[in-house]
TINUKE-639935 format. One record per residue: residue number from 1; x, y, z negated of N, C-alpha, C in turn. Coordinates in Angstrom, 1 decimal. Example, Ala and Ser with C-alpha at 12.3 -4.5 7.8 and 13.67 -1.06 7.14 Angstrom:
2
+-----+--------+--------+--------+--------+--------+--------+--------+--------+--------+
| seq |    n.X |    n.Y |    n.Z |   ca.X |   ca.Y |   ca.Z |    c.X |    c.Y |    c.Z |
+-----+--------+--------+--------+--------+--------+--------+--------+--------+--------+
|   1 |   13.2 |   -5.7 |   -7.8 |   12.3 |   -4.5 |   -7.8 |   13.2 |   -3.3 |   -7.8 |
|   2 |   12.8 |   -2.2 |   -7.1 |   13.7 |   -1.1 |   -7.1 |   12.9 |    0.0 |   -7.9 |
+-----+--------+--------+--------+--------+--------+--------+--------+--------+--------+
END
This chain:
81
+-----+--------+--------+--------+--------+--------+--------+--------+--------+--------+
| seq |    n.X |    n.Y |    n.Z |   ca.X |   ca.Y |   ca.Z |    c.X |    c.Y |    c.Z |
+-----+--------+--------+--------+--------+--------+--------+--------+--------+--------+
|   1 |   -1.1 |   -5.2 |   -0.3 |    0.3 |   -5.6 |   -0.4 |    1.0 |   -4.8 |   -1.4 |
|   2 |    1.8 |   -5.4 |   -2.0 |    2.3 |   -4.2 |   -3.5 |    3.9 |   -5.5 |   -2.8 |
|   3 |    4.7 |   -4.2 |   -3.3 |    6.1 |   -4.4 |   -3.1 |    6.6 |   -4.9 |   -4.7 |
|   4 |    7.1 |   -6.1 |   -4.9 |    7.8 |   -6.7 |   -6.0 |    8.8 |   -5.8 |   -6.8 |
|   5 |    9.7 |   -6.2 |   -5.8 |   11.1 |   -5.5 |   -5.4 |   12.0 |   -5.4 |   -4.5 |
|   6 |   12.9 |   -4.7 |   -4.7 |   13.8 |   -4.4 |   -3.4 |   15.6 |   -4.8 |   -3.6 |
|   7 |   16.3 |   -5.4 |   -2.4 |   17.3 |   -6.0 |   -2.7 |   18.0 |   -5.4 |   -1.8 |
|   8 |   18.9 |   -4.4 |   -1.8 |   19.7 |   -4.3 |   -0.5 |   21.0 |   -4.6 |   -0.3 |
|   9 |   21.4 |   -5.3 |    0.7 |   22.5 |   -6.1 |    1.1 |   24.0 |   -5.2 |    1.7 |
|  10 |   23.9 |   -3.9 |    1.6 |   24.7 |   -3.1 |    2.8 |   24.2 |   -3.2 |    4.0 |
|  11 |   23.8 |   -4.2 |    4.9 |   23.7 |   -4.1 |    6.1 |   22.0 |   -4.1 |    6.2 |
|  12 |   21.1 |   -4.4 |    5.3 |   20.2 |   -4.3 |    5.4 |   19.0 |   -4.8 |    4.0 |
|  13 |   17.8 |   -5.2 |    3.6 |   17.0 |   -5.3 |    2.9 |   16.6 |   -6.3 |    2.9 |
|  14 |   16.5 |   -7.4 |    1.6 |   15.0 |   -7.5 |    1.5 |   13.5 |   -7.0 |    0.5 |
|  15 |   12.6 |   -7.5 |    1.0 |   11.6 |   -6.3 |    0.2 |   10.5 |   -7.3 |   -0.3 |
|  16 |   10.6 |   -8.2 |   -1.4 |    9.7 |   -8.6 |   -2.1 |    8.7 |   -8.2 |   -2.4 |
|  17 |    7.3 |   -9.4 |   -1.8 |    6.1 |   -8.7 |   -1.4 |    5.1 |   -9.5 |   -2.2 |
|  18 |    4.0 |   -9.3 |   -3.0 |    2.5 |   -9.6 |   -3.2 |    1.9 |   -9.8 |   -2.6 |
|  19 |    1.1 |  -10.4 |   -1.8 |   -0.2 |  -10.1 |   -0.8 |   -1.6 |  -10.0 |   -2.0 |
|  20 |   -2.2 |   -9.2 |   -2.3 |   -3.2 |   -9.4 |   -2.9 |   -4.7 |   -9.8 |   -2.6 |
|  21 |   -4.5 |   -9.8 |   -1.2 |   -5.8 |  -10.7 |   -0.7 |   -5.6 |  -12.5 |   -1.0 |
|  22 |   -4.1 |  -12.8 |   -1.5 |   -4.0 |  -14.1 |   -1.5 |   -4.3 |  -14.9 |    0.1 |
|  23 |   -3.7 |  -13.9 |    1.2 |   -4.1 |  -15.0 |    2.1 |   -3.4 |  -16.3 |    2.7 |
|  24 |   -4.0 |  -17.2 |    2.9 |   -3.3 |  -18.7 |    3.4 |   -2.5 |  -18.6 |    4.7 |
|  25 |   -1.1 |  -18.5 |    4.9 |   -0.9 |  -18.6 |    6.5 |    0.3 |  -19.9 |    6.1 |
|  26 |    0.8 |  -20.0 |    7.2 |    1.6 |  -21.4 |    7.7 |    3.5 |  -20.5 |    6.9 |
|  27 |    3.8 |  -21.8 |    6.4 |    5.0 |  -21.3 |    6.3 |    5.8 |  -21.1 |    7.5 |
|  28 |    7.4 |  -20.1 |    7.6 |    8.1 |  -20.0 |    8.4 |    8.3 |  -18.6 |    8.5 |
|  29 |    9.5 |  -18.3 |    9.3 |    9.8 |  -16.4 |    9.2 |    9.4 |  -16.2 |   10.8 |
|  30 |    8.8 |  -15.2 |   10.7 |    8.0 |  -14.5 |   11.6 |    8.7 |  -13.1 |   12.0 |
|  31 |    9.2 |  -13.0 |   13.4 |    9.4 |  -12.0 |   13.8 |    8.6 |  -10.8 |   14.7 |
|  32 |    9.2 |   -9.6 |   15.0 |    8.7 |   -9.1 |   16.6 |    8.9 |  -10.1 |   17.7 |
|  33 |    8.3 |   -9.5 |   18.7 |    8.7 |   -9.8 |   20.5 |    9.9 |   -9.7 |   20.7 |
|  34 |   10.3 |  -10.4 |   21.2 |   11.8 |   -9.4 |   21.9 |   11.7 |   -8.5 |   22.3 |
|  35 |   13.0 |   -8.1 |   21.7 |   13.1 |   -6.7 |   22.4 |   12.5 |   -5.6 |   21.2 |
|  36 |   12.2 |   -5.8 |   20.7 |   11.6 |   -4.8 |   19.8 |   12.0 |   -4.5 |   18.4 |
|  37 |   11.8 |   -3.7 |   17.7 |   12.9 |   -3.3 |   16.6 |   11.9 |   -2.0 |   16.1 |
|  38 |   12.7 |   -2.1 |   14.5 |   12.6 |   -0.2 |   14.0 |   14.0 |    0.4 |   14.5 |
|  39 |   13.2 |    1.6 |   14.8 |   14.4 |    3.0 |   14.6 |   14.2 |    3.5 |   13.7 |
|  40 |   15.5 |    4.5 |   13.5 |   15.5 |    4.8 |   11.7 |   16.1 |    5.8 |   12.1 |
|  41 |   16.5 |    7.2 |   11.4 |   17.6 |    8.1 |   11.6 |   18.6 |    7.3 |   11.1 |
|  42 |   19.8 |    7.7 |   11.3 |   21.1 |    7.1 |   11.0 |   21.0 |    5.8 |   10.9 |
|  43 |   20.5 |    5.0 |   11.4 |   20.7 |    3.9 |   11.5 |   20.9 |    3.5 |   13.1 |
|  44 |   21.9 |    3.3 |   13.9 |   22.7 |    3.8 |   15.5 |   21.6 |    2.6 |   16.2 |
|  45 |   21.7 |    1.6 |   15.7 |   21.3 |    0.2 |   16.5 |   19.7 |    0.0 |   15.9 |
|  46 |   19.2 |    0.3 |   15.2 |   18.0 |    0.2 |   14.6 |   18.4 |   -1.0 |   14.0 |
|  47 |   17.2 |   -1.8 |   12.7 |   16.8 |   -2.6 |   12.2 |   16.1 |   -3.9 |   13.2 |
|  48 |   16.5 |   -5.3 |   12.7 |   15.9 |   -5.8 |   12.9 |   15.2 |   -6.6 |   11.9 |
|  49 |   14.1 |   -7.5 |   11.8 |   13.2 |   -8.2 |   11.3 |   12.1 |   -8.8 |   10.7 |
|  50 |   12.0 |   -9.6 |    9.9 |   11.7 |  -10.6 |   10.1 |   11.1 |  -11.3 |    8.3 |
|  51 |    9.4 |  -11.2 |    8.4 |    8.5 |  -11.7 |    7.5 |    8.4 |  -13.4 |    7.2 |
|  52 |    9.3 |  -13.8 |    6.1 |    9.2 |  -15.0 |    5.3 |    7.7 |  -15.4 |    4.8 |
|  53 |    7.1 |  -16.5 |    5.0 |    6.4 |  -17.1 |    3.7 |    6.6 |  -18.7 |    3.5 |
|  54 |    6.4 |  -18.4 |    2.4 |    6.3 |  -19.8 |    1.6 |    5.6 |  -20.3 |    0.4 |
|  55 |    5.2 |  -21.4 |    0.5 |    4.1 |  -22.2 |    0.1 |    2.7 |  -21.4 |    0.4 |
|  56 |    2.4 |  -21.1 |    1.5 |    1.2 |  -20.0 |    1.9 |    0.9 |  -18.5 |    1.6 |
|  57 |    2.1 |  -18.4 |    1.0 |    2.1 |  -16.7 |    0.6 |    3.1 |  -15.9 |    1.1 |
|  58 |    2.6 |  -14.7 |    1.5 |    4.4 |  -13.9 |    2.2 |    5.4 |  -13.7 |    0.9 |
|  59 |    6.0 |  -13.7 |    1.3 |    7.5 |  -13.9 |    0.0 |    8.1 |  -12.4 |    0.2 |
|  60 |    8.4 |  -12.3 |    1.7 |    9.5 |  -11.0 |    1.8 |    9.8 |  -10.9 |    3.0 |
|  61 |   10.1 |   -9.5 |    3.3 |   10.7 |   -9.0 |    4.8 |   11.7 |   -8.4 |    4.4 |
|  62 |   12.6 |   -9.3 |    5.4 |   13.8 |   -9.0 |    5.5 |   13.6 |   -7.7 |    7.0 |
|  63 |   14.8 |   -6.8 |    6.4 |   15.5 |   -5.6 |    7.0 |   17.1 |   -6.0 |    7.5 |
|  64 |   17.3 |   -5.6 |    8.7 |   18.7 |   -6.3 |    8.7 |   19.2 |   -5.7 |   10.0 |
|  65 |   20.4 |   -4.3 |   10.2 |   21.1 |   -3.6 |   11.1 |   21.3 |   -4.5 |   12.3 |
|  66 |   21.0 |   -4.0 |   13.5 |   21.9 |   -4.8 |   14.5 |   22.8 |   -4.4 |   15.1 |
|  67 |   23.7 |   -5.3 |   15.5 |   25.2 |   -5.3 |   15.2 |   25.8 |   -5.4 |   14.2 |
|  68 |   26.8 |   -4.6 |   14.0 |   28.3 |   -4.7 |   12.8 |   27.8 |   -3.8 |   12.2 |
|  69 |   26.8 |   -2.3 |   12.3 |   26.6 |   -1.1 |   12.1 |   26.1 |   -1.6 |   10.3 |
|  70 |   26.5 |   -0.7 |    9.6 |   26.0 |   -0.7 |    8.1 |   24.7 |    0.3 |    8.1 |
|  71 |   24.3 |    0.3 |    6.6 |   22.7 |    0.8 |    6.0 |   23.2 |    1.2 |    5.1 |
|  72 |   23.2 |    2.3 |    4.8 |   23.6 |    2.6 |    3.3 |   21.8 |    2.7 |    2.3 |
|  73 |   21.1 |    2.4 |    3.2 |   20.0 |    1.7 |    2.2 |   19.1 |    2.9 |    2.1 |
|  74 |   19.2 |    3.7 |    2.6 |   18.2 |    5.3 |    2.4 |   16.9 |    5.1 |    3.1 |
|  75 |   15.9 |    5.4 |    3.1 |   14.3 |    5.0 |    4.3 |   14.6 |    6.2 |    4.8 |
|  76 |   14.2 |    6.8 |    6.0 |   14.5 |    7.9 |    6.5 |   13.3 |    7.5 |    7.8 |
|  77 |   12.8 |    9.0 |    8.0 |   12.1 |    8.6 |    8.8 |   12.4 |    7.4 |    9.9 |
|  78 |   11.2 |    7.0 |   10.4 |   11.4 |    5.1 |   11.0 |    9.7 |    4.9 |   12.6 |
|  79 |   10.3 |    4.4 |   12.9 |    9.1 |    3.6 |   14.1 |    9.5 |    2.7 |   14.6 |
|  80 |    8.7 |    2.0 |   14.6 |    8.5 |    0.6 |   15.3 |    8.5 |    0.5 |   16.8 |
|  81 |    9.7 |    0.0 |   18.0 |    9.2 |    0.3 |   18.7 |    8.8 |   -1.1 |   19.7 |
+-----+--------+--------+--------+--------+--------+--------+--------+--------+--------+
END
């Protein structure tokens, strides 16, 4: 996977992706389970979600605060939980 580039919104990311295996999956954005999320330092509510593809390739994951809370866009340590 090689990162394209990166777009940040204020409240959160997206992060344009390569797959370099080229693999085939179904279009549609793909999330976690409920309930689940990254934590981040300074980020209060954590991040949520959520892996785009289209025309059978991943496009990009989107990063995005939940709630009203802002990102000022820094990576800081993070886990998935």
């Amino acid at each position: 996977m090689r990162v394209r580039r990166r777009e940040g919104t204020g409240v959160g990311r997206y992060v344009y992706l390569e797959d370099s295996l080229n693999q085939d999956l179904l279009d549609g954005e793909y999330g976690p389970e409920p309930g689940r999320t990254i934590e981040m330092a300074g980020v209060d509510l954590g991040l949520d979600f959520v892996v785009a593809v289209t025309s059978g390739r991943i496009d990009y994951l989107e990063l995005v605060t939940a709630g009203d809370s802002g990102w000022d866009g820094q990576e800081r340590e993070w886990r998935a939980t």
